[in-house]
C-alpha positions in Angstrom: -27.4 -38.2 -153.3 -30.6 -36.9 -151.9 -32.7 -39.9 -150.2 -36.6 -39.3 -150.9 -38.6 -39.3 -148.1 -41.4 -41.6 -147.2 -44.8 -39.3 -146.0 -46.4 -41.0 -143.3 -50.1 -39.5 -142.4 -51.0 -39.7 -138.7 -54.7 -38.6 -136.7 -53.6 -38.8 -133.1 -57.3 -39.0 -131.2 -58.0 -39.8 -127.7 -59.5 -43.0 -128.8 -57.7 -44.3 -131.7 -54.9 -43.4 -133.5 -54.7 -43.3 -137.5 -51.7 -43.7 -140.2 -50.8 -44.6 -143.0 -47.3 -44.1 -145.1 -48.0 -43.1 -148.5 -49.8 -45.9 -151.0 -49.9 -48.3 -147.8 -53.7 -49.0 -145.7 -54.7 -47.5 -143.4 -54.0 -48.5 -139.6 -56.5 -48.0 -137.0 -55.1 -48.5 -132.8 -56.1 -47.9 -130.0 -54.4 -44.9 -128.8 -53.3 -46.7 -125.5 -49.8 -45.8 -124.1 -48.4 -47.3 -120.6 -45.4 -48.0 -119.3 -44.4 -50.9 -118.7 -42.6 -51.9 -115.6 -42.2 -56.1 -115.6 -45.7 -57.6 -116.1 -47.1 -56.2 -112.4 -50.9 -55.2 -113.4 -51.3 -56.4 -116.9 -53.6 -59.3 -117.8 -52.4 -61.0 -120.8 -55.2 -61.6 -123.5 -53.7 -64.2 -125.8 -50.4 -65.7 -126.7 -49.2 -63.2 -129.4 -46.5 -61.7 -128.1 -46.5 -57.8 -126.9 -43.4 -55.8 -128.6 -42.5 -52.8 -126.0 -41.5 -49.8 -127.4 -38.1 -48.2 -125.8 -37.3 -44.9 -126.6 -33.0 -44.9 -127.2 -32.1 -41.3 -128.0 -33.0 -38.2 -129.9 -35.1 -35.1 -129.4 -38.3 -36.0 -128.2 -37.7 -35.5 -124.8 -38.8 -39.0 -123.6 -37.2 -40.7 -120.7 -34.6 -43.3 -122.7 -34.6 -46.8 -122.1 -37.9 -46.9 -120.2 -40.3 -49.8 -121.8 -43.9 -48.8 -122.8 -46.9 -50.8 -124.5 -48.5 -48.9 -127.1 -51.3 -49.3 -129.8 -52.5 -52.7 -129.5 -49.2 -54.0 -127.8 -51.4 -52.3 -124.8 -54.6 -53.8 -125.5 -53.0 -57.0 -125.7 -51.7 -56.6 -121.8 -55.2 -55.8 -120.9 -54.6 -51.9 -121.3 -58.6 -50.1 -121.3 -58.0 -46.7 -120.5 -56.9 -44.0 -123.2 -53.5 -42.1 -121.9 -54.1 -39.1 -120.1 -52.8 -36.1 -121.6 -53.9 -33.0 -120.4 -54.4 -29.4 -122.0 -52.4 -28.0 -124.8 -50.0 -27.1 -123.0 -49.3 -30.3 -121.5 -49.8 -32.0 -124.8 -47.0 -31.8 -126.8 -44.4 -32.5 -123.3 -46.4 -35.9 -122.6 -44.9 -39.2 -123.4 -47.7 -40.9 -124.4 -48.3 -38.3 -127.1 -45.1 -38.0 -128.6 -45.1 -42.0 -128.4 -48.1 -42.6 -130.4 -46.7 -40.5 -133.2 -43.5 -42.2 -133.0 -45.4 -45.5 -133.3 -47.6 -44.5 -136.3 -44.1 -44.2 -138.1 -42.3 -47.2 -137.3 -45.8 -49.0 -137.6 -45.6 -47.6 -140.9 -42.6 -48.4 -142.4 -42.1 -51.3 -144.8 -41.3 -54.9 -143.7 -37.5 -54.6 -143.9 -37.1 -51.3 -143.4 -35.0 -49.8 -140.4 -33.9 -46.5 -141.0 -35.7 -43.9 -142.4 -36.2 -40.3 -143.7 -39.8 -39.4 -143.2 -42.2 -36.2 -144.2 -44.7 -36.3 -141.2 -47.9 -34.7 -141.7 -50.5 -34.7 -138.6 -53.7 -33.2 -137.3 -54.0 -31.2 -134.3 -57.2 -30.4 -132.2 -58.4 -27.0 -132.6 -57.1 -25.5 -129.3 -53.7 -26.7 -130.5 -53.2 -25.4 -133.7 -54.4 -22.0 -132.7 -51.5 -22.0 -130.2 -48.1 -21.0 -131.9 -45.7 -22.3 -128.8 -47.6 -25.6 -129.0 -47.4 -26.0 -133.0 -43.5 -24.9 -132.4 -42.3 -27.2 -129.2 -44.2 -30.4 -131.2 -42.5 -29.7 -134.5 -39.0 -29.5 -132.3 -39.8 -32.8 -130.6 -40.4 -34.3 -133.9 -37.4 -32.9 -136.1 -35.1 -31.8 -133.6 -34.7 -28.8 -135.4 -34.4 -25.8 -133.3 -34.8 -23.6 -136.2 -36.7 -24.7 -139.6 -33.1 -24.3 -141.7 -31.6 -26.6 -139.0 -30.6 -29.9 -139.6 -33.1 -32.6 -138.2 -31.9 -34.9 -135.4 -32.7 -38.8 -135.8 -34.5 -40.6 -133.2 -33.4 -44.0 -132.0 -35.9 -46.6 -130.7 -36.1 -49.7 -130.3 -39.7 -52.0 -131.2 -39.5 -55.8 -130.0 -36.1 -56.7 -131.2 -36.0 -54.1 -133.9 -34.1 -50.7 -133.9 -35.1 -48.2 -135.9 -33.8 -44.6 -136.8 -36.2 -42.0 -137.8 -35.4 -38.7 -139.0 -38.4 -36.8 -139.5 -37.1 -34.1 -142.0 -40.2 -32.4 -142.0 -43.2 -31.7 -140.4 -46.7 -29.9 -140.9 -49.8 -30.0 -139.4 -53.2 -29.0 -139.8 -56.5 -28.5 -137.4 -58.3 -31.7 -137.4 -61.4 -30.8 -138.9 -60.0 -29.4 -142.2 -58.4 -32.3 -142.9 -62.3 -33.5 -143.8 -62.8 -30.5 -145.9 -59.7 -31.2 -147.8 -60.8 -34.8 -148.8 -63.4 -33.0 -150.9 -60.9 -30.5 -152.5 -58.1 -32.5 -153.1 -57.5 -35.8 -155.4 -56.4 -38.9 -153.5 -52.7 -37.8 -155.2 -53.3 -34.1 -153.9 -54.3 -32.0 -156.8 -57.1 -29.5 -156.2 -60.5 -31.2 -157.6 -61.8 -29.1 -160.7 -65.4 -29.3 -160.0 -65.8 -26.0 -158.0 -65.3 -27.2 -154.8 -63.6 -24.6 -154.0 -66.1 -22.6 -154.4 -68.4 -24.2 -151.6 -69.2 -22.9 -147.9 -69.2 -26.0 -145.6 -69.3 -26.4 -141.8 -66.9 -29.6 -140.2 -68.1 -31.3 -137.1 -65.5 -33.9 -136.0 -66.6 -35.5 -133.5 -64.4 -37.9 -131.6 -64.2 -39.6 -127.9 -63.8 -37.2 -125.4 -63.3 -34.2 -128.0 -65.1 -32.1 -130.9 -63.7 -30.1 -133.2 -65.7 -27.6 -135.7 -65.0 -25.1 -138.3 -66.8 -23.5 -141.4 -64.6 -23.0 -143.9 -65.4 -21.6 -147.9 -62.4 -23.9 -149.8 -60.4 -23.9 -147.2 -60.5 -20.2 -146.0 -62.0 -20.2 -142.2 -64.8 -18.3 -142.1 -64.4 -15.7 -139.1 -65.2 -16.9 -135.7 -66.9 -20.5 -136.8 -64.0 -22.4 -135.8 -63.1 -23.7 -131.8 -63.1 -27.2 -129.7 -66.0 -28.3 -127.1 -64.7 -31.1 -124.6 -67.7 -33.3 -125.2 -67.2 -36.3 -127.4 -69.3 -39.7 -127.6 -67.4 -41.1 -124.2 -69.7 -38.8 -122.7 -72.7 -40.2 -124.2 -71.3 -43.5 -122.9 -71.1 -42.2 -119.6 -74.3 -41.3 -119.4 -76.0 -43.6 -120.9 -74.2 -46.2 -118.2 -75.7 -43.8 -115.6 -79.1 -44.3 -116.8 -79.4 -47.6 -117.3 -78.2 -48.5 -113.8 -80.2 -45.8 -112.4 -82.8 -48.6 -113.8 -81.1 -52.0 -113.2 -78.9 -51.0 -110.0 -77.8 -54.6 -109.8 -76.3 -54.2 -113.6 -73.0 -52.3 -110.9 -70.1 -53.6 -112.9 -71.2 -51.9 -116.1 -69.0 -49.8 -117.0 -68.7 -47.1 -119.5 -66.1 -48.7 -122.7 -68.8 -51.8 -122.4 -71.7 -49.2 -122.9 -69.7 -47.5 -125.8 -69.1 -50.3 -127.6 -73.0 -51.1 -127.5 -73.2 -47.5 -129.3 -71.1 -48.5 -131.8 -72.5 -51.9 -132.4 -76.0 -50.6 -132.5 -76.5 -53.2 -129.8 -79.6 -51.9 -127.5 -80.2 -55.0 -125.2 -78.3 -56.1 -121.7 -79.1 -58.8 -119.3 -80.5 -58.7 -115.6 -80.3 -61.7 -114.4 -80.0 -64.0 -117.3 -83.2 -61.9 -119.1 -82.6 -59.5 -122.2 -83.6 -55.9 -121.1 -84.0 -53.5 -124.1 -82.5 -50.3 -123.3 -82.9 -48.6 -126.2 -84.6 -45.6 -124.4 -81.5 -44.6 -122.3 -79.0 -44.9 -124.8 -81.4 -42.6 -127.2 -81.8 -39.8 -124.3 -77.7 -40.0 -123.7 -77.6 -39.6 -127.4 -79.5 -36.7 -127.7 -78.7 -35.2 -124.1 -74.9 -35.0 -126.0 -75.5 -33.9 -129.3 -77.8 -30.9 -127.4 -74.7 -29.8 -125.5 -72.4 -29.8 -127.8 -74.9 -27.9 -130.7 -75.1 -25.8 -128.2 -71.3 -24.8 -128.1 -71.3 -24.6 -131.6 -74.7 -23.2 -133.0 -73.7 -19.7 -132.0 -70.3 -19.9 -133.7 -72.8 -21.1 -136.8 -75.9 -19.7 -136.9 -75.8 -16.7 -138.6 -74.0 -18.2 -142.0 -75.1 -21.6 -141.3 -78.0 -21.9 -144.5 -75.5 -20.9 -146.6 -73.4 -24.1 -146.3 -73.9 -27.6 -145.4 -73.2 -29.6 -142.2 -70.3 -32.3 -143.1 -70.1 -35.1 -140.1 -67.2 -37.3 -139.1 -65.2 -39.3 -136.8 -65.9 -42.2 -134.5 -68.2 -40.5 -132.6 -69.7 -38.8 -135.2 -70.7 -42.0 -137.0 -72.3 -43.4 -134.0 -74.1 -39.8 -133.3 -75.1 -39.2 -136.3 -78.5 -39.7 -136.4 -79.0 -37.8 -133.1 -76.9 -34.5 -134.7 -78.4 -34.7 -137.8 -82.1 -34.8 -136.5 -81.1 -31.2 -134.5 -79.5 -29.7 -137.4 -81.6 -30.8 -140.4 -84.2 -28.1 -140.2 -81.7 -25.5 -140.4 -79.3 -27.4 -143.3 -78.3 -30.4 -144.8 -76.5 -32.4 -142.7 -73.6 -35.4 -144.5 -72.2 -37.9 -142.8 -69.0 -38.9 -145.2 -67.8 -42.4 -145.9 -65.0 -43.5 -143.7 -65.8 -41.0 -141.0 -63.1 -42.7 -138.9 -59.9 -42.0 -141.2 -61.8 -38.9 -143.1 -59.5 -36.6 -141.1 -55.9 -38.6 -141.5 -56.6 -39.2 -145.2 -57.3 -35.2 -146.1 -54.5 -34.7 -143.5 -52.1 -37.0 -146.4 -54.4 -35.0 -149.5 -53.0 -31.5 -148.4 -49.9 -33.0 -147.5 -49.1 -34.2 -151.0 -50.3 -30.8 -152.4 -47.8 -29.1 -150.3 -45.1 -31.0 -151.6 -45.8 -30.9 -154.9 -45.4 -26.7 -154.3 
């Protein structure tokens, strides 16, 4: 008897991390990973319990037994800073990212459910999926298959009190930004849309934390040399709006850039010196557009000479929050969207394409 398996949809970012299982909602966490070690260093937020993670066994390379806090287990201890992963390269050997697509899974399952047979399908960063030996070693760490006809090895971990046994029984992956384009081709159940978008020329600009991603794409064909990866996201814009505003209120020290990010994402414009409101709607608008300049200017010349053809199609966190900064730059030259649900845009074309795939 052949036991269907359940697809679960993950978009690992540097910020937050997004999944779903197939027909579920989707999850949005904080794509915090630490190991824990007692609770030396960790601040305690509230009563709710944290549930460590402890890899058991299987291929993922991951040191067994050791305790970690992940998602919002790790924002619960007090946990602020994203995990550290490195290049490519590095990438797919880290913990913390192998972790947070382990924990998209089990966080995925059904209540009840323990061990499971599951079709991953994930996003990678541009710089990763161009790579073959990166694409290869994660799809090993996953399935434990050291060739594609070879049988998958389970992975035993343990969540709270709970073991689980995953076998991931297949895996694919796609760049990032398509997975945007692919909510406009495919139907929700991953048939191709019969409206001609097909047809279409359109340019993806995902824009995330520390990270963006582009590609111009006609369906989903790449267009030649319009796709690539600029390490600018809207942390940076954080970072220097933080600079400027204490560059004006150098008793406003303690600021740091997370608070100043959130006030980007809240549309908040106002801090206090000295028990008075300060607008500071002037240095977050220059950080704004000081970003969006540097990273148009990565991409334009991948763009430009095709770009009226097509339009401009914006998502992700930071996209959302740097919209109207990009769009202002780009508007004389072509339309410019920002899509609904810029945040899981990428994870629920990831799931579209996925479902296509299977039903080949």
């Amino acid at each position: 008897m052949t036991t269907t398996a359940i697809l679960i949809a993950a978009d690992i970012g540097n910020v937050n991390t997004k999944f779903r299982r197939q027909g579920g909602a989707w999850e949005i966490e904080p794509s915090l990973v630490r190991m824990l070690s007692g609770h030396a260093g960790y601040s305690f937020t509230n009563d709710i319990p944290v549930r460590p993670l402890v890899y058991l066994s299987g291929p993922a390379g991951i040191e067994p037994h050791a305790p970690y806090l992940v998602g919002r287990d790790a924002q619960r201890a007090g946990v602020t800073d994203v995990a550290v992963i490195g290049s490519a390269e590095l990438r797919v050997h880290s913990a913390a990212y192998l972790l947070l697509h382990l924990y998209a899974i089990v966080a995925s399952l059904p209540a009840g459910v323990t061990s499971a047979q599951v079709a991953f399908a994930g996003g990678l960063p541009v710089e990763d999926d161009t790579n073959p030996q990166v694409r290869e070693t994660l799809r090993q760490r996953l399935t434990g298959k050291a060739e594609k006809s070879s049988p998958p090895i389970p992975h035993v971990l343990r969540w709270g009190e709970t073991t689980y046994t995953i076998t991931i029984s297949r895996s694919s992956f796609i760049p990032q930004p398509i997975g945007a384009v692919a909510t406009l081709l495919f139907t929700p159940d991953g048939r191709i849309h019969t409206n001609g978008a097909l047809l279409r020329q359109r340019y993806a600009l995902d824009i995330g934390g520390g990270t963006t991603d582009f590609t111009g794409r006609k369906g989903l064909e790449l267009l030649p040399g319009s796709e690539g990866g600029v390490r600018l996201g809207v942390q940076n814009a954080a970072e220097t709006a933080r600079a400027l505003i204490q560059r004006r209120f150098p008793s406003l020290r303690q600021l740091d850039a997370g608070q100043v990010l959130t006030m980007l994402r809240q549309g908040e414009t106002t801090v206090y010196v000295a028990g008075e409101p300060c607008d500071v709607r002037a240095e977050l608008q220059t950080a704004l557009s000081d970003t969006a300049s540097a990273i148009l200017a990565q991409v334009l010349p991948r763009w430009e000479r095709t770009l009226a053809q097509g339009e401009v199609l914006l998502f992700g966190g930071g996209g959302q929050v740097m919209a109207p900064a990009i769009s202002a730059m780009l508007t004389p030259l072509t339309p410019v969207t920002l899509l609904e649900h810029p945040v899981t845009r990428v994870a629920d074309g990831i799931e579209r394409l996925a479902k296509y795939r299977l039903q080949g």
